[in-house]
C-alpha positions in Angstrom: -35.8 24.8 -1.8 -38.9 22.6 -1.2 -39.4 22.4 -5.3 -35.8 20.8 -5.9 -36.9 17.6 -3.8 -38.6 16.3 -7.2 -35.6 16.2 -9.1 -33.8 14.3 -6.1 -36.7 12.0 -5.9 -36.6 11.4 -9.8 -33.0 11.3 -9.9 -33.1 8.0 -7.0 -36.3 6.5 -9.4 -34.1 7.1 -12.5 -31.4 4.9 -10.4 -33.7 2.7 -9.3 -35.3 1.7 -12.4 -32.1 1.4 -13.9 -30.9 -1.5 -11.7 -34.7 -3.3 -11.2 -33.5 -7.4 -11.8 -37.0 -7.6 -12.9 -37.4 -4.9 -15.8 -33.8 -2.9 -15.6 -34.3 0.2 -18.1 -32.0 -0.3 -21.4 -29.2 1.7 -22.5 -31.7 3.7 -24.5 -34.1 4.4 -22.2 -32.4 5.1 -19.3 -30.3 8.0 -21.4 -33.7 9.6 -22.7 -34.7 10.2 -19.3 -31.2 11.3 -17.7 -31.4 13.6 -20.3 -34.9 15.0 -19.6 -33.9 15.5 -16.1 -30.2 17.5 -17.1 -32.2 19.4 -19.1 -35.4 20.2 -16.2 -32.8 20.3 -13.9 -30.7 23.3 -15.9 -33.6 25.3 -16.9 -35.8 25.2 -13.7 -32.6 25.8 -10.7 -31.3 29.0 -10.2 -29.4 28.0 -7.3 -25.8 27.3 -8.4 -25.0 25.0 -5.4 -28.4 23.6 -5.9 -28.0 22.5 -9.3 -24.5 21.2 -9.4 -25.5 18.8 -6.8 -28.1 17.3 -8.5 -26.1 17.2 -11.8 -23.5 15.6 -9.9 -26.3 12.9 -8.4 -27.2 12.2 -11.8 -23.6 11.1 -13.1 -23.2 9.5 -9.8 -26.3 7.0 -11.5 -24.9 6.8 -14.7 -21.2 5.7 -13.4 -22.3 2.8 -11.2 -22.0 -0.4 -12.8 -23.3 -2.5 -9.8 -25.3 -1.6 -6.8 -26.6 -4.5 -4.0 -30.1 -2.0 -3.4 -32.5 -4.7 -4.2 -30.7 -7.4 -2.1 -33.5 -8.0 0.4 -30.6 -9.0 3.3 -27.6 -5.7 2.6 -26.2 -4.2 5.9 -25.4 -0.8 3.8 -25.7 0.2 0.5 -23.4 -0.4 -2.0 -22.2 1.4 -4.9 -19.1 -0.2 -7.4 -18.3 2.9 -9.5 -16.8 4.0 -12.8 -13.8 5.6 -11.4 -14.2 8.3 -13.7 -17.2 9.9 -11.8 -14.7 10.6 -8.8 -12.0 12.6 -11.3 -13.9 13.9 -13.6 -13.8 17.8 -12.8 -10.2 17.4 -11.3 -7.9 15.4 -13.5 -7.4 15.0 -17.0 -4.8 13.2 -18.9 -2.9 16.9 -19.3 -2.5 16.9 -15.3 -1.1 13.2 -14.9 -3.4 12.3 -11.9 -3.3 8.6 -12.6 -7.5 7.5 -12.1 -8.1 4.1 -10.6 -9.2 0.8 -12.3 -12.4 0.8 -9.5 -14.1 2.6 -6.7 -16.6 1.3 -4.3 -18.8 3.5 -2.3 -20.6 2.1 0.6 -23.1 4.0 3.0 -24.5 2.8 6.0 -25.4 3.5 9.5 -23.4 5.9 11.1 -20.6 5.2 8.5 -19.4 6.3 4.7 -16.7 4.1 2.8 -14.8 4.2 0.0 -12.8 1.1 -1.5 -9.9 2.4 -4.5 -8.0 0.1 -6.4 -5.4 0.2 -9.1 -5.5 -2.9 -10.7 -7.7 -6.0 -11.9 -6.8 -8.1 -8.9 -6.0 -5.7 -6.0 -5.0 -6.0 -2.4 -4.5 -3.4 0.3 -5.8 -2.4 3.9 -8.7 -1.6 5.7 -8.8 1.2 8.2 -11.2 2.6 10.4 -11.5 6.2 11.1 -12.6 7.7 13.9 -12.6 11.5 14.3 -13.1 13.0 18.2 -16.1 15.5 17.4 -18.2 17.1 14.9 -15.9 19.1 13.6 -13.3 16.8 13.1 -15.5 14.3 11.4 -16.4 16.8 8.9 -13.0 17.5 7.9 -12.7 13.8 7.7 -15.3 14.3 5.3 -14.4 16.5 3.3 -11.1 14.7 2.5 -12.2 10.8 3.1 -11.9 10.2 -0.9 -8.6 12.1 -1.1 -6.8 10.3 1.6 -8.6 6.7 0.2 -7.4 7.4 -3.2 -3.5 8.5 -2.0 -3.0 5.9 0.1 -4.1 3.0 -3.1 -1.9 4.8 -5.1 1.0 5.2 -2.4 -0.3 1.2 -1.9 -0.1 0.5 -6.0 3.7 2.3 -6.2 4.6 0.1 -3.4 3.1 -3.2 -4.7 5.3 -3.3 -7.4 7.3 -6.4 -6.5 3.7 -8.7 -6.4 1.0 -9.7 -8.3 -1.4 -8.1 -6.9 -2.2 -4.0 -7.9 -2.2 -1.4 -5.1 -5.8 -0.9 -3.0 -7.2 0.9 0.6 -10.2 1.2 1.9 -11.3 4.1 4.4 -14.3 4.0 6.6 -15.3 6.9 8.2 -17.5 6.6 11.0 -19.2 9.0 12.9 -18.8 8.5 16.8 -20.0 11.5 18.0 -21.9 11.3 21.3 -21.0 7.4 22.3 -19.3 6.3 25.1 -16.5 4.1 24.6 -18.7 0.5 25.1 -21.1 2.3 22.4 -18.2 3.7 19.9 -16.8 -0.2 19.9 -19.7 -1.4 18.9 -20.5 1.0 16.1 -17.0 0.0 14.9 -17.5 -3.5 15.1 -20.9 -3.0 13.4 -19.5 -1.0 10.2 -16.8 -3.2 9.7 -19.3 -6.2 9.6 -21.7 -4.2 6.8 -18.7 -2.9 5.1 -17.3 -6.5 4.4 -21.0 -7.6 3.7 -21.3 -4.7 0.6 -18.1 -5.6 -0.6 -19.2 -9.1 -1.3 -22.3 -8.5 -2.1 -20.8 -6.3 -5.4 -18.2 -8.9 -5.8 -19.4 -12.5 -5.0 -21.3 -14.9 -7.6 -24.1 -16.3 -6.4 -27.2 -17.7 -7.5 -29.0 -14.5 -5.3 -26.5 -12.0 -6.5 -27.0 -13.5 -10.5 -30.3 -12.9 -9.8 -30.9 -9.5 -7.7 -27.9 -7.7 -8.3 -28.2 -6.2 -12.4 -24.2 -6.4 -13.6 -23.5 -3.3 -16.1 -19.4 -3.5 -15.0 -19.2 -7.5 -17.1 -16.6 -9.0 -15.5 -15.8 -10.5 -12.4 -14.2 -8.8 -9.3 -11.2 -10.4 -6.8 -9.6 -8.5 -4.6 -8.2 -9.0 -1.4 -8.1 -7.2 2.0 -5.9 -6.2 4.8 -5.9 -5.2 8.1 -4.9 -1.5 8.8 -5.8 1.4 11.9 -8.1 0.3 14.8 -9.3 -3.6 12.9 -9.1 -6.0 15.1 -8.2 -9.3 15.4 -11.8 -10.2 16.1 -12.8 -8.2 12.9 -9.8 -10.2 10.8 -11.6 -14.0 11.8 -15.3 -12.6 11.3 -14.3 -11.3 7.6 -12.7 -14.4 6.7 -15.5 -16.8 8.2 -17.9 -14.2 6.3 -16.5 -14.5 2.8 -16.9 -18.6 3.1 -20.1 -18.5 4.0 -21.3 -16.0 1.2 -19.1 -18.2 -0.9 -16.2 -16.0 -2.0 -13.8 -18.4 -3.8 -11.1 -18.1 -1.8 -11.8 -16.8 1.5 -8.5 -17.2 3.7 -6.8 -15.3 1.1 -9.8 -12.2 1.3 -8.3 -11.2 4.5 -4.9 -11.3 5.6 -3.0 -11.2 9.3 -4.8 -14.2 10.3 -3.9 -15.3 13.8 -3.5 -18.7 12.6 -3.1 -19.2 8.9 -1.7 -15.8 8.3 1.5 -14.0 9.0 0.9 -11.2 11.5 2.8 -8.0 10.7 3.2 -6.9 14.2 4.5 -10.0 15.6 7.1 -10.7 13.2 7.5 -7.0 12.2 7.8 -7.4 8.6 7.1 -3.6 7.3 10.0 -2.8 10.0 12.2 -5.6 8.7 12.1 -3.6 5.2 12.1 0.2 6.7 15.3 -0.7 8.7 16.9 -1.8 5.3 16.4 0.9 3.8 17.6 3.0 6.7 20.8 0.8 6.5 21.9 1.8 2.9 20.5 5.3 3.7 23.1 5.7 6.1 26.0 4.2 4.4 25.0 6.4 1.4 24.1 9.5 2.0 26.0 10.5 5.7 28.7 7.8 5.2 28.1 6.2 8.7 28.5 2.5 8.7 25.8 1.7 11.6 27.9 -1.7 12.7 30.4 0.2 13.5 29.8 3.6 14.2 27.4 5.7 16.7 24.2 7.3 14.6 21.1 9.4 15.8 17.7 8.4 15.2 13.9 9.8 16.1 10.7 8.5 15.8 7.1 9.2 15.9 4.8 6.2 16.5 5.1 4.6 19.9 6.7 1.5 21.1 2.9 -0.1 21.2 2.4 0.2 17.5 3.7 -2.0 14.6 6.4 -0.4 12.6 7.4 1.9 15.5 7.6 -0.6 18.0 9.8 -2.9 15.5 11.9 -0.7 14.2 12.8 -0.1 18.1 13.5 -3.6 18.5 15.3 -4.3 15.4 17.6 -1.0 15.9 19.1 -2.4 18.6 19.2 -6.4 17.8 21.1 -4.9 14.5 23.7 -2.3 15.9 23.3 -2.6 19.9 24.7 0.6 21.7 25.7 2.4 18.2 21.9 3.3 17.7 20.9 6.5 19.5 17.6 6.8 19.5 16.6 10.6 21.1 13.4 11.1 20.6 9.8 8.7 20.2 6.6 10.5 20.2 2.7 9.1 19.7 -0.4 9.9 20.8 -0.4 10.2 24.6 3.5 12.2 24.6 6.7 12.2 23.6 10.2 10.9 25.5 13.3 13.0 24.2 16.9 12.6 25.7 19.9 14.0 23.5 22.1 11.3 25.7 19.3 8.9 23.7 16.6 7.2 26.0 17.1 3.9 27.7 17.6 0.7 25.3 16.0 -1.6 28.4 13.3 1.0 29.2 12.2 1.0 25.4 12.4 -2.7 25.3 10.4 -3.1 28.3 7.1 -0.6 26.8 7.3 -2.8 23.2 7.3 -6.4 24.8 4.5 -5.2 27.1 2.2 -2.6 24.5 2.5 0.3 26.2 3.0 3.7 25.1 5.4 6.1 25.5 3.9 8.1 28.2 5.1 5.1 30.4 8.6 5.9 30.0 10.3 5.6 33.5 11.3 9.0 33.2 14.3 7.9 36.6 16.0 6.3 33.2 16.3 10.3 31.3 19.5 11.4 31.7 19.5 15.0 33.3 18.5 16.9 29.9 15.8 14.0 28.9 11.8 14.7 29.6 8.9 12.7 29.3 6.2 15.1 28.0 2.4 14.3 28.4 -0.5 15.3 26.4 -2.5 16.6 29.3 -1.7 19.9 29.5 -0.8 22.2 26.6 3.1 22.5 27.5 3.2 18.9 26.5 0.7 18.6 23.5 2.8 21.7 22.1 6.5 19.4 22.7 4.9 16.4 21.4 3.3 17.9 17.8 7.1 19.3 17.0 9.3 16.8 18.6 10.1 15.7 15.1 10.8 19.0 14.3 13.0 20.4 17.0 15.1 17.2 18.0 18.4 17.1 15.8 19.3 13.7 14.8 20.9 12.3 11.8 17.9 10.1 10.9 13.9 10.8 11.0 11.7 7.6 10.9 7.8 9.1 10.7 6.6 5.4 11.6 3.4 6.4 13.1 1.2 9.8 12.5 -1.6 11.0 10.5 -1.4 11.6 6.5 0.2 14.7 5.5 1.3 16.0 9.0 4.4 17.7 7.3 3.1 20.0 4.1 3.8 23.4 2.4 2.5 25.3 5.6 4.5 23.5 8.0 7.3 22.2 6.2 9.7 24.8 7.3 9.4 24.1 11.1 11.9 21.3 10.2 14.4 23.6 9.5 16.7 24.9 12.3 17.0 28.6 12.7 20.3 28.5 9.6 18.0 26.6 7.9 19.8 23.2 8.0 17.9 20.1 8.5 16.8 18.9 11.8 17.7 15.7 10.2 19.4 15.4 6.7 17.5 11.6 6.2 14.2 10.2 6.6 13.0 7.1 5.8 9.2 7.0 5.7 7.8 4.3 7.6 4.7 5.7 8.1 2.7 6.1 4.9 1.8 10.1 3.0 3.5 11.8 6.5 4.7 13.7 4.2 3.1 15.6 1.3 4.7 14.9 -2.1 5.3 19.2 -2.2 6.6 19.6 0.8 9.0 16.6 0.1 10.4 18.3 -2.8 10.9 22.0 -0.9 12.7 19.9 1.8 15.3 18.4 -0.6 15.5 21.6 -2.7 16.0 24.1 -0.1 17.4 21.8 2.4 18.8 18.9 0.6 17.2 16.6 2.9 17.3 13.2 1.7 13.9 11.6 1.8 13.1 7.7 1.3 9.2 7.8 0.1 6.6 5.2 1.7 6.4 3.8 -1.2 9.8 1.9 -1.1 10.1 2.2 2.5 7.3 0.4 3.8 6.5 -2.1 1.2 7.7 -5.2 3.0 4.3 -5.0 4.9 2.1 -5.6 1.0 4.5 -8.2 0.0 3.8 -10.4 2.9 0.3 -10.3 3.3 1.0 -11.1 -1.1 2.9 -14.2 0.3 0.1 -14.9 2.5 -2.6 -14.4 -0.1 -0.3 -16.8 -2.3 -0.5 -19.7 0.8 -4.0 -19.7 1.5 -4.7 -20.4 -2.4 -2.3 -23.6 -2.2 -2.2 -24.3 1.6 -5.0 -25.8 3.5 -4.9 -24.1 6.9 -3.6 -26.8 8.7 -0.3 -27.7 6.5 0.2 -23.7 6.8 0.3 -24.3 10.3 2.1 -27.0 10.4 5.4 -25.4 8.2 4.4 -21.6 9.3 7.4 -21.6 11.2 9.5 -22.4 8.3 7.7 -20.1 5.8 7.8 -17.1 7.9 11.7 -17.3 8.5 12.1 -17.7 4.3 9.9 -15.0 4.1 11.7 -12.6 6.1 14.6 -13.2 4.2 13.0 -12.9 0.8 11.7 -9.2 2.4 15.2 -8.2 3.1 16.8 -9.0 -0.3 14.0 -7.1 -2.0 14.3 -4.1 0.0 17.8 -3.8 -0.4 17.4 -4.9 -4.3 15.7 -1.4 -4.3 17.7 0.8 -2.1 20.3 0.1 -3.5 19.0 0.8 -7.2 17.9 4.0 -5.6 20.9 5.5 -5.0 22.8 4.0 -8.0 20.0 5.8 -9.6 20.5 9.3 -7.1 23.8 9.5 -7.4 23.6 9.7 -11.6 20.7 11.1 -11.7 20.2 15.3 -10.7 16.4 14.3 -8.7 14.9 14.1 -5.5 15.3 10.2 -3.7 11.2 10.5 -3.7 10.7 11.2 -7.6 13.3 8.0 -8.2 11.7 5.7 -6.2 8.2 6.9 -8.4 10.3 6.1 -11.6 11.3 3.1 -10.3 7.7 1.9 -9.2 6.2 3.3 -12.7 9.0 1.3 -14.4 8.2 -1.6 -13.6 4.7 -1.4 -13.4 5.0 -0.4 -16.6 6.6 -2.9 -17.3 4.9 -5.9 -15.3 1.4 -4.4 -17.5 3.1 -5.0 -21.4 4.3 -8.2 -20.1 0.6 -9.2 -18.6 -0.8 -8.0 -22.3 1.4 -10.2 -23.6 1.0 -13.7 -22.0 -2.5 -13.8 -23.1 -1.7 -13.9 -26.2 1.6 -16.2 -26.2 1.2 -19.9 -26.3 0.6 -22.6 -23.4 4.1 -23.5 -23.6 5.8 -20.2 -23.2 3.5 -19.6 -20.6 5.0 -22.6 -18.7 8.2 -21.7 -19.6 7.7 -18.8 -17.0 6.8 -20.2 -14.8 10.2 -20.5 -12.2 9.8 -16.8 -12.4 6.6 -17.1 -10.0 8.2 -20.3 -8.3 11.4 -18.5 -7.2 9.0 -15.4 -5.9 7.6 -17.8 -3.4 9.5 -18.9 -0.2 11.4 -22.0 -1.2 8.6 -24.5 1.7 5.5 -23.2 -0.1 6.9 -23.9 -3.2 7.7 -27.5 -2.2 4.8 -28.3 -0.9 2.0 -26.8 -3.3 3.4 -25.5 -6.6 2.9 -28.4 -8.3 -0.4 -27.8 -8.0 -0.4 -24.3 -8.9 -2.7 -24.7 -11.7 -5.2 -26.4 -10.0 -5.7 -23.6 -6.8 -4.7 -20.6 -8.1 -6.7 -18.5 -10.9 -4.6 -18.2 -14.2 -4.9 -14.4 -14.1 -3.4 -14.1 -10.8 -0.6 -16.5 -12.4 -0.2 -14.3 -15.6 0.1 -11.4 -12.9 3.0 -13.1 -10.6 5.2 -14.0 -13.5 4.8 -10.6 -14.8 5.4 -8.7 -11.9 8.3 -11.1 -11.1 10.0 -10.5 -14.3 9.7 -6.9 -14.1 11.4 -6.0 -11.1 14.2 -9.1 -12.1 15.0 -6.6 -15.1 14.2 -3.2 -13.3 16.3 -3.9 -10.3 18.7 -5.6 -12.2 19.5 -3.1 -15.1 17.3 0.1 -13.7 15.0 2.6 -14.9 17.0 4.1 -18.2 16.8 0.5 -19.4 13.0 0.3 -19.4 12.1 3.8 -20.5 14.6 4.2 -23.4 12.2 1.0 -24.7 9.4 1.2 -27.3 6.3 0.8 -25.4 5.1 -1.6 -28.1 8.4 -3.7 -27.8 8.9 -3.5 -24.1 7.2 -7.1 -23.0 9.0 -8.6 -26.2 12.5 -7.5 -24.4 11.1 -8.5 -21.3 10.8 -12.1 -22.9 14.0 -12.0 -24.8 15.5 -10.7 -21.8 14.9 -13.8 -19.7 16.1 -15.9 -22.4 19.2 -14.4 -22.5 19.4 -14.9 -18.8 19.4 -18.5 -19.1 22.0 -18.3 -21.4 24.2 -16.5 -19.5 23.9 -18.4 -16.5 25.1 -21.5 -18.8 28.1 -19.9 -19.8 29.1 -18.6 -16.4 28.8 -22.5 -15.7 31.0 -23.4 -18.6 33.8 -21.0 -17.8 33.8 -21.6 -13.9 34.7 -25.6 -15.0 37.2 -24.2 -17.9 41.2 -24.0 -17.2 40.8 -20.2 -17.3 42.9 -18.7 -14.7 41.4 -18.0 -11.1 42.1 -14.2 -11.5 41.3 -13.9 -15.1 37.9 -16.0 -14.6 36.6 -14.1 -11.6 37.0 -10.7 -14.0 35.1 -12.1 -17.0 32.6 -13.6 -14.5 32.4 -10.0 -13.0 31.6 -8.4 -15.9 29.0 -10.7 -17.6 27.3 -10.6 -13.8 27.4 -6.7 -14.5 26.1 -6.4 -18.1 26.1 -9.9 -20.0 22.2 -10.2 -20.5 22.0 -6.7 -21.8 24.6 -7.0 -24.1 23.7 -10.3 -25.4 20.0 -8.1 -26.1 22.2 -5.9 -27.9 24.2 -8.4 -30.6 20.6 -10.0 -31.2 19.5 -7.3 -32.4 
């Protein structure tokens, strides 16, 4: 109604006056008049809809703690929020919905955003969103914070292993009624004001000091990443952006540079990791060593995208013929063939980005089919190929959020209500909805390997590469990328096996889904990796340092060499703090798993932590005395065997 348009325009005054740089209304002030207006508001609105929207607008005003509105130069406006505003009616500390450390809202021409992130220093990707009509973009809508906020916290579970806390950012833009030369644009455009709003609210400047009023108190660093439909054109303007409005470390804001970055697609890092994970799978739960014996596999995400298209190339550099793959679907079709598709064929659409409706379909055996998304025949075969096909392995490596969920989950079920396929190793992140995960193991048994651990190699190099621009210049990056980039992909392979195998140490003595272990291995050591944060700010200079080969050992063996001496000097000490923690905690998680941690105090844990590392050293000593004693060969080997299984922990034990 016409007469609620003077609470709105008092409600945008009331946040106006509230962030003026000139005269910003006090504490005091500004809660005299929000409560004025509740109370107007309540009295004078009949209209239930009515009213809790403009209630809502007024705790949208008093959770922001920095807005760039009176910046004379913003692309969009810019909003960094108290978390709490976004969780407040659906979450409490009874339900277990973990809330965010921050949340940035940003609206601007023909686009909303929302940036979530877990941590003090945070890193995660950037996608772009793009629905096909009206109707589609308001579903968007309707679930743009939902999908931001799953995908930080699916990002936060997986960043366990790095120093930096788990982040995404989602930006919805409306396209409706462009042409394709006009929908680019726009694109382009949204990602430019975006990255503008962001450092407006997190940048120190003598114009932000001065326009933007600071009710948050602390400084802001987090990092970005690329993710769906950013370019590499978008990747180079962001970085060349945050020098020039003097971010502090700008190669490190964005990651995937062409040069001074490590691109994930070209050197397939997440698939690297996913494939590990597949590997144990297989040994593990259907008892098929892939060297040496003939497996199944199907895929969603085509041989043009990232994970997809690596984990094609991989399958077959790793275990040649024995890998069957009989099924790849993505957006313009699918290609099945029970006799598998064509190894060649495949190789041939990944090396030139093409998709799988370019599948020669002359290379299908006589039950194979190439189905196309023109007609509604092959829509129909491509949105349940990953149902129907039977195959011993499912990799979702491409697909939208929660395409399998409690109304669907069934269809992947055959008709006695086994399994299509009795593993699945989630390359793609949230294809699967944490619910319908659990039916599919409990009614099915299906063994499921959550995004979270799957797909994680992808966070911890573009950590790696956050970690290189801080002590590289761009040229000696360059110059030893090579190098790096080949230690790297080693360092990703021990870590992903370091967790799969905890995993099923952990599901084979523990009566849980694979999904709700991987959470409890994730919350252990972030858990963890926190006390043990808390704690080196208080411990002195010199235990500090003592820790520091925990972060050096993280780091691929050439970057260390060539910059850590230096460490102090380029890379903040929080971010420090953060890599030795996060170091140490997954050295002690992976090492003596998740009982260990949570049968700790909390209020001792970082103190074991400490003592644990200690202990460490002094193992590692005595394993060097006895190897040079005159202990037998065969006797040595067993007392080496056993304090490599449980010497440190025990030692923790007599301490005590």
């Amino acid at each position: 109604k016409e007469r609620y348009i003077q609470y709105a325009s008092s409600i945008a005054e009331l946040f106006l006056d509230r962030f003026h740089p000139d005269c910003a209304l006090s504490d005091e002030d500004f809660e005299v008049r929000k409560d004025e207006l509740v109370e107007k508001i309540s009295d004078d609105v009949e209209d239930t809809v009515a009213k809790d929207l403009l209630l809502k607008m007024i705790d949208v005003v008093s959770h922001t703690l920095r807005t760039n509105i009176y910046l004379e130069n913003r692309y969009a406006l810019g909003l960094r929020l108290d978390p709490k505003v976004m969780h407040s009616r659906v979450t409490s500390e009874s339900d277990g919905e973990e809330i965010p450390y921050g949340v940035i809202f940003c609206h601007g021409r023909r686009f909303n955003s929302f940036h979530v992130r877990f941590k003090d220093i945070a890193r995660g990707g950037m996608r772009l969103v793009t629905p096909a009509g009206p109707e589609q973009h308001a579903l968007e809508s309707a679930r743009q914070y939902e999908e931001c906020y799953g995908l930080a916290l699916a990002q936060q579970l997986k960043n366990k292993d790095i120093p930096e806390g788990g982040s995404k950012a989602v930006n919805l833009i409306n396209c409706n009624n462009l042409s394709e030369h006009a929908k680019q644009f726009v694109m382009r455009k949204s990602v430019k004001a975006f990255t503008n709003t962001i450092l407006d609210l997190v940048v120190d400047t003598d114009e932000t000091r001065e326009r933007v009023v600071d009710r948050l108190g602390k400084k802001e660093v987090l990092y970005l990443g690329p993710d769906e439909q950013v370019t590499v054109e978008d990747i180079n303007w962001i970085v060349q952006r945050a020098a020039k409005r003097g971010y502090t470390t700008p190669n490190a804001f964005m990651s995937s540079k062409p040069r001074a970055g490590i691109n994930h697609k070209e050197f397939g890092v997440t698939s690297e990791g996913v494939n590990t994970y597949l590997d144990v799978a297989l040994r593990n739960v259907l008892s098929i060593d892939p060297t040496e014996q003939k497996f199944t596999v199907k895929i969603t995400g085509g041989p043009d995208g990232d994970v997809a298209g690596n984990e094609i190339k991989i399958l077959l550099r790793e275990y040649g013929e024995n890998a069957t793959i009989v099924g790849i679907a993505d957006g313009s079709g699918c290609a099945e063939d029970h006799n598998g598709l064509d190894h060649d064929e495949l190789l041939r659409l990944v090396d030139e980005t093409l998709s799988i409706s370019e599948y020669d379909a002359s290379k299908l055996s006589s039950e194979g089919r190439v189905h196309l998304v023109d007609n509604e025949e092959g829509i129909k075969a491509r949105n349940s190929m990953h149902n129907r096909l039977v195959a011993d392995a499912f990799i979702p490596a491409g697909g939208r959020p929660h395409t399998i969920d409690m109304s669907n989950y069934k269809n992947f079920l055959l008709s006695d209500g086994t399994p299509s396929s009795k593993l699945i190793v989630e390359g793609a992140n949230l294809f699967i909805t944490a619910e319908a995960r659990q039916a599919l193991y409990e009614e099915a048994g299906v063994v499921i390997v959550k995004d979270s651990s799957a797909n994680k190699c992808g966070v911890i190099t573009s950590s790696y590469e956050i970690c290189a621009a801080m002590m590289l210049s761009t040229d000696d990056f360059y110059k030893h990328k090579a190098q790096i980039v080949h230690e790297v992909l080693g360092k990703l392979r021990n870590l992903a096996r370091m967790e799969a195998e905890l995993l099923f140490r952990e599901f084979e003595n523990q009566p849980d889904s694979l999904p709700a272990i991987s959470q409890r291995i994730s919350n252990a050591i972030n858990v963890t990796s926190d006390a043990i944060t808390a704690e080196l700010d208080v411990i002195s200079d010199k235990e500090r340092n003592d820790l520091l080969p925990l972060f050096r050992e993280h780091l691929p063996k050439t970057l260390s060499d060539l910059a850590f001496d230096e460490v102090h000097n380029k890379v903040p000490e929080q971010y420090i703090n953060n890599a030795i923690a996060s170091c140490l905690a997954s050295k002690l998680v992976y090492k003596e798993g998740c009982d260990f941690i949570e049968t700790q105090p909390p209020e001792k844990l970082a103190g074991v932590a400490l003592r644990y590392i200690s202990k460490e050293k002094e193992m590692c000593a005595l394993k060097e005395a006895l190897v040079e004693s005159d202990v037998g060969d065969s006797e040595r080997d067993a007392i080496l065997q056993i304090l490599e299984a449980g010497g440190v922990r025990t030692a923790l034990r007599i301490e005590k």
